[in-house]
Gaussian input, Z-matrix of N, CA and C with variables (Angstrom, degrees):
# hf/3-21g

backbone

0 1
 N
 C     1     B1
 C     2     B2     1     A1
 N     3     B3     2     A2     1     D1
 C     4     B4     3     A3     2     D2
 C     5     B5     4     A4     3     D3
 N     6     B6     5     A5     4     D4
 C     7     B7     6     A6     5     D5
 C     8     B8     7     A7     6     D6
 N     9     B9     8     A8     7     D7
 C    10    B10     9     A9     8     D8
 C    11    B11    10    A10     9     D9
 N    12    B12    11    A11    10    D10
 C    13    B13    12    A12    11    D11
 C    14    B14    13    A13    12    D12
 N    15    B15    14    A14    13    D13
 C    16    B16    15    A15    14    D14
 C    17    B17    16    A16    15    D15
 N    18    B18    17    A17    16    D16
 C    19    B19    18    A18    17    D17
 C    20    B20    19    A19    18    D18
 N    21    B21    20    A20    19    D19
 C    22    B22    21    A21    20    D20
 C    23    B23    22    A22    21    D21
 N    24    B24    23    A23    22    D22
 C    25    B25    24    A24    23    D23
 C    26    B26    25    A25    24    D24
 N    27    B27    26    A26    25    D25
 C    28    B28    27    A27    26    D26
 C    29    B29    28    A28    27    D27
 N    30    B30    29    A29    28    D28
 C    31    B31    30    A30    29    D29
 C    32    B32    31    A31    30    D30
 N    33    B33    32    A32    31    D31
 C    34    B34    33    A33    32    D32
 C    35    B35    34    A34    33    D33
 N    36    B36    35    A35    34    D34
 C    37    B37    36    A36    35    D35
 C    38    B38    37    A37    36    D36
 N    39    B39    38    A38    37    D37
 C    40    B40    39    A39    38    D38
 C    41    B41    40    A40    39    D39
 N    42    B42    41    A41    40    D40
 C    43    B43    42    A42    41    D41
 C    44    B44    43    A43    42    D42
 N    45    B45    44    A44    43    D43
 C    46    B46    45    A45    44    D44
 C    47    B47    46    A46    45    D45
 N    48    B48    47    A47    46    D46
 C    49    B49    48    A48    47    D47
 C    50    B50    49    A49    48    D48
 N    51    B51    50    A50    49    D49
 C    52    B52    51    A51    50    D50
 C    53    B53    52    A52    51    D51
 N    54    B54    53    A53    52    D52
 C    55    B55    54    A54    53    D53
 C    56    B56    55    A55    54    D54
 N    57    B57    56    A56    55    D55
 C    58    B58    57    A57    56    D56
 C    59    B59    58    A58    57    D57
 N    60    B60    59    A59    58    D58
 C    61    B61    60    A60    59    D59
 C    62    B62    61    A61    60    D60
 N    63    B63    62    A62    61    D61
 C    64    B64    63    A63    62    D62
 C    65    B65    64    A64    63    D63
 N    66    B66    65    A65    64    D64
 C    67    B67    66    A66    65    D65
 C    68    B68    67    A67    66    D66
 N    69    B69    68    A68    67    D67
 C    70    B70    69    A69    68    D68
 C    71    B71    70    A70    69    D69
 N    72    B72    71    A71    70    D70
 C    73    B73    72    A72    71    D71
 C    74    B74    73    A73    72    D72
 N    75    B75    74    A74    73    D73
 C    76    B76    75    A75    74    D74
 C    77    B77    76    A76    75    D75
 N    78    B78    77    A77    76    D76
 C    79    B79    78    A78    77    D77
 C    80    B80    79    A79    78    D78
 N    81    B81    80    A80    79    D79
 C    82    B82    81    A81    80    D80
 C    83    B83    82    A82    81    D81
 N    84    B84    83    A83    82    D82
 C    85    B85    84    A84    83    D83
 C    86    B86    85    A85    84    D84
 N    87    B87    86    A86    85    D85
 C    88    B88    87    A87    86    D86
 C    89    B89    88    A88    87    D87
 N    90    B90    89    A89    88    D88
 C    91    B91    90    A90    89    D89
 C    92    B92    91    A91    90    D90
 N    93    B93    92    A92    91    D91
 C    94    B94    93    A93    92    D92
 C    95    B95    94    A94    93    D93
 N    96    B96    95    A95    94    D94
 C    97    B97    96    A96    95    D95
 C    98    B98    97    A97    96    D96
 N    99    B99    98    A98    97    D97
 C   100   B100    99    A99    98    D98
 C   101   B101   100   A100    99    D99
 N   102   B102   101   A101   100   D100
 C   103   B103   102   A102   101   D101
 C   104   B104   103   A103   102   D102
 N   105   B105   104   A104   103   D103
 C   106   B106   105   A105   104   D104
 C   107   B107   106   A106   105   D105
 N   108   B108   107   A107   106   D106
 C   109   B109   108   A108   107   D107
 C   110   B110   109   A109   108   D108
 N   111   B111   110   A110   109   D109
 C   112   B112   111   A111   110   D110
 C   113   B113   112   A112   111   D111
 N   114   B114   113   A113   112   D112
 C   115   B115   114   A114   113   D113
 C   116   B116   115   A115   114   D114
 N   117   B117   116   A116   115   D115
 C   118   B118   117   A117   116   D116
 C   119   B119   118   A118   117   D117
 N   120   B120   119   A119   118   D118
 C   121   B121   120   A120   119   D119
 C   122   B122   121   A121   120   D120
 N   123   B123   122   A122   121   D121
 C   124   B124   123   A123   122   D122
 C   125   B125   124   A124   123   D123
 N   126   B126   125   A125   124   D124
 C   127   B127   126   A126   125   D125
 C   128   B128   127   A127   126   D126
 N   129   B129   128   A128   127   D127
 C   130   B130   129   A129   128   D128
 C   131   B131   130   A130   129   D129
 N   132   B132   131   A131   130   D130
 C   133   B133   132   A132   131   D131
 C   134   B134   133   A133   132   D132
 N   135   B135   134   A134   133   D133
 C   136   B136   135   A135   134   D134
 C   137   B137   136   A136   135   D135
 N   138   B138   137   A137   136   D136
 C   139   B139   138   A138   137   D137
 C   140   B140   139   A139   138   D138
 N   141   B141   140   A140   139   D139
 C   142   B142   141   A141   140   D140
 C   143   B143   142   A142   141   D141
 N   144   B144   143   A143   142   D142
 C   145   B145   144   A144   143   D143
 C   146   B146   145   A145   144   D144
 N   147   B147   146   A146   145   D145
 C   148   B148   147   A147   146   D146
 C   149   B149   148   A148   147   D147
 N   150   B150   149   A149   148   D148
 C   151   B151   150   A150   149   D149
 C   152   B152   151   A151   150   D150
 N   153   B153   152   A152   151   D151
 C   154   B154   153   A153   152   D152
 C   155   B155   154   A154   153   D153
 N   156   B156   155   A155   154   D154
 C   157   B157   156   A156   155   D155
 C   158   B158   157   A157   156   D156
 N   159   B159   158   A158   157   D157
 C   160   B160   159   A159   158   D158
 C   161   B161   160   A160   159   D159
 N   162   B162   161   A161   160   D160
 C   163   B163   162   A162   161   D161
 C   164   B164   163   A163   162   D162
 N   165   B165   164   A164   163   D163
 C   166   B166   165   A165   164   D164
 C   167   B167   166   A166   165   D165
 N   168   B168   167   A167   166   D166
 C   169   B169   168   A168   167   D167
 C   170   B170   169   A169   168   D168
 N   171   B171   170   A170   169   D169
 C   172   B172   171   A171   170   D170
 C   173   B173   172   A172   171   D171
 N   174   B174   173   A173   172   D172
 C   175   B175   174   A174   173   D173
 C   176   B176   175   A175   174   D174
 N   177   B177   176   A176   175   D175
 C   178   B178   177   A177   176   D176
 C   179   B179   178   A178   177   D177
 N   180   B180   179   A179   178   D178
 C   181   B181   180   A180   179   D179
 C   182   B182   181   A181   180   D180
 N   183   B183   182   A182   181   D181
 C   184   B184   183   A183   182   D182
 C   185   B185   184   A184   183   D183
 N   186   B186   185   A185   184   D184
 C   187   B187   186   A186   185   D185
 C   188   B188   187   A187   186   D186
 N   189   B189   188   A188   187   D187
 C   190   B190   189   A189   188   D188
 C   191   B191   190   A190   189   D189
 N   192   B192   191   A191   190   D190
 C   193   B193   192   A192   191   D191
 C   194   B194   193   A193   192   D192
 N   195   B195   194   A194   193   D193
 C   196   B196   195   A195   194   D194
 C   197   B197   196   A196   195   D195
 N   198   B198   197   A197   196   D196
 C   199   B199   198   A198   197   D197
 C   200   B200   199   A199   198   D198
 N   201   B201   200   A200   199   D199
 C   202   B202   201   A201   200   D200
 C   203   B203   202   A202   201   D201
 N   204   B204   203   A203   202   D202
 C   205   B205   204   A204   203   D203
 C   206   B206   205   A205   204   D204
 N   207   B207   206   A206   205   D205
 C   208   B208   207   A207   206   D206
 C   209   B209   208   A208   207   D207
 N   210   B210   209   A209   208   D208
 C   211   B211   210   A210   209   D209
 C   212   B212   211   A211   210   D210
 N   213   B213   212   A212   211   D211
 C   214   B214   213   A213   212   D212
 C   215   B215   214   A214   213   D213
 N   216   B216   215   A215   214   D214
 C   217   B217   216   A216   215   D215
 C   218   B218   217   A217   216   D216
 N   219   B219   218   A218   217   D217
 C   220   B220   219   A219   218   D218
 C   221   B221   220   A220   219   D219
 N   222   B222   221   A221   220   D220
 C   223   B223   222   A222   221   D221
 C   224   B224   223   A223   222   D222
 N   225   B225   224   A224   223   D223
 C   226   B226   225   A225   224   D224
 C   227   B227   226   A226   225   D225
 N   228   B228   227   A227   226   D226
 C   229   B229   228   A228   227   D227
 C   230   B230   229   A229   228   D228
 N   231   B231   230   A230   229   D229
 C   232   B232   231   A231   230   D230
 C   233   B233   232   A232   231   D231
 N   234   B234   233   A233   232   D232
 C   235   B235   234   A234   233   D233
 C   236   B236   235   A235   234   D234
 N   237   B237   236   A236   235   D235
 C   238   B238   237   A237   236   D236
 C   239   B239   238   A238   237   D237
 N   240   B240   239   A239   238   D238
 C   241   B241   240   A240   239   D239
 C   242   B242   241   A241   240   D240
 N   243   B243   242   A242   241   D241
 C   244   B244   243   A243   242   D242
 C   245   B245   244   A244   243   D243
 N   246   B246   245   A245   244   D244
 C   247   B247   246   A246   245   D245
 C   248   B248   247   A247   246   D246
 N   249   B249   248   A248   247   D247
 C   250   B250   249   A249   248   D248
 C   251   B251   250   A250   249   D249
 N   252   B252   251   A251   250   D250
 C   253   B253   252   A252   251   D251
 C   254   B254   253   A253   252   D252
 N   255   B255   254   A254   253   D253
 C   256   B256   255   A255   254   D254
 C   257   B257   256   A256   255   D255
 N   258   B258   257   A257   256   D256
 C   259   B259   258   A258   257   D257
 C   260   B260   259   A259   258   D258
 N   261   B261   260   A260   259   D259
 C   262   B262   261   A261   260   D260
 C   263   B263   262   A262   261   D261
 N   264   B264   263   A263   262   D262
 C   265   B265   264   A264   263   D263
 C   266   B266   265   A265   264   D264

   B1=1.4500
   B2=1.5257
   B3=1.3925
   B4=1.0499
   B5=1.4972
   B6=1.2785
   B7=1.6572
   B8=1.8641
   B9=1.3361
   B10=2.0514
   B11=1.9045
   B12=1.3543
   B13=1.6509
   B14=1.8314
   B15=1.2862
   B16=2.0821
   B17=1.6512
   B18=1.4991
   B19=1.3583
   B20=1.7538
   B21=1.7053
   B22=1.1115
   B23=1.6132
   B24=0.7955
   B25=1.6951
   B26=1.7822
   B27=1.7786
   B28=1.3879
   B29=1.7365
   B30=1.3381
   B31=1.2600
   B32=1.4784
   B33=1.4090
   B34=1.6076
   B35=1.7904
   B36=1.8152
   B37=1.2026
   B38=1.7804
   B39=1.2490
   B40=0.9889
   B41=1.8807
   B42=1.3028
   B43=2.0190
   B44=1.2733
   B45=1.3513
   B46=1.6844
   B47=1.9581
   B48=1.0461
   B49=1.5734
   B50=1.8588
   B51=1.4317
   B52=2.0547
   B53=1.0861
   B54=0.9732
   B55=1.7942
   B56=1.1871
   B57=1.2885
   B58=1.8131
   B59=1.9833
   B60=1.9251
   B61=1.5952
   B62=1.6587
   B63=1.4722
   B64=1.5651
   B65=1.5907
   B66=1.7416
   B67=1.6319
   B68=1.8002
   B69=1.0728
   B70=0.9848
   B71=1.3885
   B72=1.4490
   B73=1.3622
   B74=1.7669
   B75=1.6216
   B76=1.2232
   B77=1.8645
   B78=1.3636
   B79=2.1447
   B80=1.5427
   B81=1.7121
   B82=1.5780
   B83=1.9104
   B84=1.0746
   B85=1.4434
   B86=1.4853
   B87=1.6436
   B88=1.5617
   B89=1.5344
   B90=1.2907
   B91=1.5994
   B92=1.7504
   B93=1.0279
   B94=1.4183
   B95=1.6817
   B96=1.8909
   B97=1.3166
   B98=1.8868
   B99=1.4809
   B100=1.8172
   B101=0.8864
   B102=1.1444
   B103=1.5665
   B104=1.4479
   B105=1.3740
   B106=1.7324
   B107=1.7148
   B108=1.1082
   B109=2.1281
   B110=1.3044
   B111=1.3584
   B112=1.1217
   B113=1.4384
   B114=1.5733
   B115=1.3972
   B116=1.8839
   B117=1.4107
   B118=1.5104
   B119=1.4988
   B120=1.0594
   B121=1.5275
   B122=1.8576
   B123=1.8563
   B124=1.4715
   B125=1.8970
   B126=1.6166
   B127=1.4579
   B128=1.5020
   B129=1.9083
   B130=1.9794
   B131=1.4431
   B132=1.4912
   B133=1.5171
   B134=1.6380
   B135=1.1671
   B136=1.7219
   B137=1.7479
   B138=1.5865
   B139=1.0143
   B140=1.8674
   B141=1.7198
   B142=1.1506
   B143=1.7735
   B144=1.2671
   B145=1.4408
   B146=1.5639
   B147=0.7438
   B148=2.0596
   B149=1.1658
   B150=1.1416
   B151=1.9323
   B152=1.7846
   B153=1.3961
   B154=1.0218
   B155=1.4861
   B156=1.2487
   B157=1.6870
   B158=1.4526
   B159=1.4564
   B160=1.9531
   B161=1.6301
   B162=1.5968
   B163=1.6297
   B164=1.8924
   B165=1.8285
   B166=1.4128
   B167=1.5210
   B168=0.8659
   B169=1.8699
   B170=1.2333
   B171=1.6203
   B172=1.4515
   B173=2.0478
   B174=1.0809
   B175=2.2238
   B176=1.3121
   B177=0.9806
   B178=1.6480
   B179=1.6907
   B180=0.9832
   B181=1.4262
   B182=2.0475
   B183=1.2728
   B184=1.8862
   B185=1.5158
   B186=1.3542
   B187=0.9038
   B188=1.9116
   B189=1.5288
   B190=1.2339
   B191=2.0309
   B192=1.2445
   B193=1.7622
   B194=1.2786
   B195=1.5090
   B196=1.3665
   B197=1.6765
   B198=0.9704
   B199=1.7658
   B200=1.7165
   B201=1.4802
   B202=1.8037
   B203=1.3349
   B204=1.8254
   B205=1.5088
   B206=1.4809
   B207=1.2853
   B208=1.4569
   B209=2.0478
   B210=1.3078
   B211=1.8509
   B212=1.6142
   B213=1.6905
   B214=1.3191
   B215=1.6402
   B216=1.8108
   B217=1.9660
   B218=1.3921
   B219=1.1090
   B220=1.5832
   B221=1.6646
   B222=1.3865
   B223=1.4095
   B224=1.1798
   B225=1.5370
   B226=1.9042
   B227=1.7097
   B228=1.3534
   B229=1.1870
   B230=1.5617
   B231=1.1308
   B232=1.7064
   B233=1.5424
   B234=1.5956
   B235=1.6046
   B236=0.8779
   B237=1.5903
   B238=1.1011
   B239=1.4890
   B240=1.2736
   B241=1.8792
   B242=1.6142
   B243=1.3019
   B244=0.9777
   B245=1.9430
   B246=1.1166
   B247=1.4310
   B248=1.2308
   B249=1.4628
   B250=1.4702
   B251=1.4216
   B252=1.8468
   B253=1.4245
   B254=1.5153
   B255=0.9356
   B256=1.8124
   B257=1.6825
   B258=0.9439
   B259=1.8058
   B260=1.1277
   B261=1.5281
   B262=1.0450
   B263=1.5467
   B264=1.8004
   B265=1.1650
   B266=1.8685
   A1=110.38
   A2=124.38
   A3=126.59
   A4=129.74
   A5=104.22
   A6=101.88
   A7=86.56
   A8=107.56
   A9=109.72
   A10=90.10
   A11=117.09
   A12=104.05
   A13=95.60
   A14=80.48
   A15=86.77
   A16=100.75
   A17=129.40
   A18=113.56
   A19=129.94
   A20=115.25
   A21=132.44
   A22=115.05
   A23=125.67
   A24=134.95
   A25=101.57
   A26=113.91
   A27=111.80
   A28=84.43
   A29=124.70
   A30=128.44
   A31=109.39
   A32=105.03
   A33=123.99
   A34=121.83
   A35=86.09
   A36=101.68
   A37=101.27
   A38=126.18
   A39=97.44
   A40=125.00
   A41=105.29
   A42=123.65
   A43=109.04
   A44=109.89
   A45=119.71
   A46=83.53
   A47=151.28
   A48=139.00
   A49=100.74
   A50=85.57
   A51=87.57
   A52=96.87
   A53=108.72
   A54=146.82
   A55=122.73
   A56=113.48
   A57=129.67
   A58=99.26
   A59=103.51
   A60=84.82
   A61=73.53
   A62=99.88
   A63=112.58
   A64=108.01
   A65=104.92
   A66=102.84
   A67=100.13
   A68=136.42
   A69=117.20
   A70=127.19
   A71=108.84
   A72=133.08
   A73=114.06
   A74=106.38
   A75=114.24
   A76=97.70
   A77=94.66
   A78=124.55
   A79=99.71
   A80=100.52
   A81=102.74
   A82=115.70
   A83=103.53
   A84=111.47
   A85=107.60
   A86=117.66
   A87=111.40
   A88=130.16
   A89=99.47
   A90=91.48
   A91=99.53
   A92=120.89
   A93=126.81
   A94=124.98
   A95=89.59
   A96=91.61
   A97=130.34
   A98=96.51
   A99=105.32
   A100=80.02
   A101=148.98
   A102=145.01
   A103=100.50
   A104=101.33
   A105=97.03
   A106=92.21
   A107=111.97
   A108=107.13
   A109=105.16
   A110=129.91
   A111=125.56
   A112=127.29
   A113=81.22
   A114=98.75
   A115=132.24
   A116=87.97
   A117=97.94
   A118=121.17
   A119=124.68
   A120=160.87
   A121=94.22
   A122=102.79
   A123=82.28
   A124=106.47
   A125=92.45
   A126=103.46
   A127=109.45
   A128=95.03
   A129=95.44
   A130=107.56
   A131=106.60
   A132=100.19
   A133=99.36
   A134=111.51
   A135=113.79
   A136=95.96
   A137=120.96
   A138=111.66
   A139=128.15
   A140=98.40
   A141=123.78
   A142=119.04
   A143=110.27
   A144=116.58
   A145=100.62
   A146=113.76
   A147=98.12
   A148=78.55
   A149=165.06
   A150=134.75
   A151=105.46
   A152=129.72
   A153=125.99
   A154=150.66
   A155=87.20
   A156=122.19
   A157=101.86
   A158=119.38
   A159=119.74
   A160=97.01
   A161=88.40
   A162=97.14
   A163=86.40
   A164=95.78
   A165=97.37
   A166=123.53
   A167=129.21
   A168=116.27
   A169=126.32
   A170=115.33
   A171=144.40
   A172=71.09
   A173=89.32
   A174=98.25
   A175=93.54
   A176=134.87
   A177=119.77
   A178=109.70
   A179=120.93
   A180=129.82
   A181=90.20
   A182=94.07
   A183=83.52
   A184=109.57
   A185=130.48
   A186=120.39
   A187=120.44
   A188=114.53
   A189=133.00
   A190=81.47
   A191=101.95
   A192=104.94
   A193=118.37
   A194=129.52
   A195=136.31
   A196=90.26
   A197=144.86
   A198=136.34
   A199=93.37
   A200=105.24
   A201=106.86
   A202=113.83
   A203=91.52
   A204=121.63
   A205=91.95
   A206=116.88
   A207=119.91
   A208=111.89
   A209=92.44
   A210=103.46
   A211=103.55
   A212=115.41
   A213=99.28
   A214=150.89
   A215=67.22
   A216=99.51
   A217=83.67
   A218=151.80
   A219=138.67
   A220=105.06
   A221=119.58
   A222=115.14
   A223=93.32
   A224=122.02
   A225=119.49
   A226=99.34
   A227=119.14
   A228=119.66
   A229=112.50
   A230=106.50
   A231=117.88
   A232=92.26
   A233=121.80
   A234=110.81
   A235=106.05
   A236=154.38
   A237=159.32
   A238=94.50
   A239=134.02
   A240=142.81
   A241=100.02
   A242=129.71
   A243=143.31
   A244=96.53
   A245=101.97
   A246=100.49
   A247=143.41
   A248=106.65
   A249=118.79
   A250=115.97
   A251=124.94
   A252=126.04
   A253=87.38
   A254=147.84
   A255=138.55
   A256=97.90
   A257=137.59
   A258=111.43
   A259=120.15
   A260=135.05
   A261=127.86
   A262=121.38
   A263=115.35
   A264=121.52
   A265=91.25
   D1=-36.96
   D2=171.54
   D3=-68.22
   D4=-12.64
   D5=-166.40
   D6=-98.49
   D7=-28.01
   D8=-168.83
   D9=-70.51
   D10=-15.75
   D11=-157.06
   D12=-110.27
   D13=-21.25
   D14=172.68
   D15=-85.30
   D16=-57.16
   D17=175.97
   D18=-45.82
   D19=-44.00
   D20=168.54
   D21=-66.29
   D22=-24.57
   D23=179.80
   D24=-80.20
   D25=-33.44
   D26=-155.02
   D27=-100.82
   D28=-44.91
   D29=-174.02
   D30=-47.35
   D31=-38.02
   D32=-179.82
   D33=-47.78
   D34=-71.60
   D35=-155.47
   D36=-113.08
   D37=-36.64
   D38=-177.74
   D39=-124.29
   D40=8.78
   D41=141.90
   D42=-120.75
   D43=78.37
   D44=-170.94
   D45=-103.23
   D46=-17.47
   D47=122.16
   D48=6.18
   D49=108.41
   D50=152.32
   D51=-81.38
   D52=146.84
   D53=141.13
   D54=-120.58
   D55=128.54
   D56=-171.86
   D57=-81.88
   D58=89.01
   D59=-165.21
   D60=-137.81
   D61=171.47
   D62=167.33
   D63=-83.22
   D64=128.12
   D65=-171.77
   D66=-75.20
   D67=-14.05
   D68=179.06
   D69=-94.09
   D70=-14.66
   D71=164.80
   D72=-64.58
   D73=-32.30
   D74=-163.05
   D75=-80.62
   D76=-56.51
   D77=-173.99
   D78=-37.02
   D79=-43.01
   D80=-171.85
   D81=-81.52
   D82=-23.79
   D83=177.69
   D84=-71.17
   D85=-70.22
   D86=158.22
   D87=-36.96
   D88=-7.43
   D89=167.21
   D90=-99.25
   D91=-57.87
   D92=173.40
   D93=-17.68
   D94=-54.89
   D95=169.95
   D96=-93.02
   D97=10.36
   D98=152.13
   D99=-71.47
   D100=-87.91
   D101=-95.10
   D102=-74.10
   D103=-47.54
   D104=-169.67
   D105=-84.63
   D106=-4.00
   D107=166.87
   D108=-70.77
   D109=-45.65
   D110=169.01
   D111=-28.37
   D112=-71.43
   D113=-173.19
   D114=-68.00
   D115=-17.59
   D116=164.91
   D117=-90.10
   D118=-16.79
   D119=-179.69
   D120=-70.47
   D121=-46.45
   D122=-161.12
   D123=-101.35
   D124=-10.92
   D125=173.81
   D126=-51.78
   D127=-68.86
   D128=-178.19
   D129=-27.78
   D130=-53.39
   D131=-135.22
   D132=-70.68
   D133=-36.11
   D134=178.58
   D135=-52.31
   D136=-67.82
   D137=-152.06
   D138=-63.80
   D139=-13.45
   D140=164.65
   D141=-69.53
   D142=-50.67
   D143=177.80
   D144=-78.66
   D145=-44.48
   D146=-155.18
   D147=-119.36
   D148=-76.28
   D149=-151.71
   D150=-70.04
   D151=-34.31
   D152=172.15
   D153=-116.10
   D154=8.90
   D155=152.47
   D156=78.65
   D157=27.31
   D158=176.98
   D159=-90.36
   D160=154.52
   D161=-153.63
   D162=-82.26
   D163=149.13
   D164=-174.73
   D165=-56.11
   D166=-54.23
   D167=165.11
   D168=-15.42
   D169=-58.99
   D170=-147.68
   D171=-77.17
   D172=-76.38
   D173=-171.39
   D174=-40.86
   D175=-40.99
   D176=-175.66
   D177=-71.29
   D178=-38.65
   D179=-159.58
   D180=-74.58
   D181=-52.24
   D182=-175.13
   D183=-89.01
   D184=-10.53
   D185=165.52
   D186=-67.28
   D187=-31.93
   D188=-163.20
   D189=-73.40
   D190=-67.34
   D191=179.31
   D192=-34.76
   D193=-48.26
   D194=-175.95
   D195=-77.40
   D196=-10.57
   D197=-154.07
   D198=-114.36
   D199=-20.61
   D200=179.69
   D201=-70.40
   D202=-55.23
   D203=-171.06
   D204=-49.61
   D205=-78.75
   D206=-168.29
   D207=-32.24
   D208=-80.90
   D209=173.04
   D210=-25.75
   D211=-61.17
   D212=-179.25
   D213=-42.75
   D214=-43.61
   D215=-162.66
   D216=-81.60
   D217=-48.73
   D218=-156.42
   D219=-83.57
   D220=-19.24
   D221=-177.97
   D222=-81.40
   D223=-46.57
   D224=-158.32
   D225=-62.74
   D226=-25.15
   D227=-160.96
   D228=-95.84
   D229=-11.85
   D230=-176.12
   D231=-86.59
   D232=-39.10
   D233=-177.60
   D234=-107.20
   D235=41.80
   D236=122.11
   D237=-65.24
   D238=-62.46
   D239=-168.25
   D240=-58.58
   D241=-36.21
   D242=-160.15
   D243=-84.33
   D244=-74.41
   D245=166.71
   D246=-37.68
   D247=-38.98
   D248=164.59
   D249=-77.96
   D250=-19.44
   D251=168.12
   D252=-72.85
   D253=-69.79
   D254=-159.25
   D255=-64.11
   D256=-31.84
   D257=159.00
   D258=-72.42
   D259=-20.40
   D260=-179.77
   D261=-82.85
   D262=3.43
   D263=-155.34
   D264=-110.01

């Protein structure tokens, strides 16, 4: 439920840009790239708390920042690629 209300919220408001793409091709990639948000999300935060001894909050707070950055920068950049395949067509 969360990933259909995070894709529709981002499709919305902040790559509100058409792009001529397959929505199910697209739905499944935004999930893909939580997935690896997750997972980088849960790497920091271990490697921040228990390999480098920052108190767990503090590791959550920059780990959550690096887990935005990432989600963001890889969506803005998939429809930037996307855009430039529809001018080139």
């Amino acid at each position: 439920m969360g990933l259909t209300v995070n894709y529709l919220l981002s499709k919305e408001y902040v790559f509100s840009e058409e792009v001529e793409i397959n929505y199910i091709l697209e739905f499944i990639t935004c999930g893909l790239i939580g997935i690896l948000g997750i997972g980088i999300d849960t790497f920091v935060l271990w490697i921040f708390t228990s390999k480098l001894g920052i108190y767990y909050m503090l590791s959550k707070i920059i780990s959550t920042g690096i887990t935005f950055i990432w989600n963001f920068s890889v969506r803005k950049l998939l429809y930037v690629y996307l855009e430039k395949g529809d001018e080139d067509m």
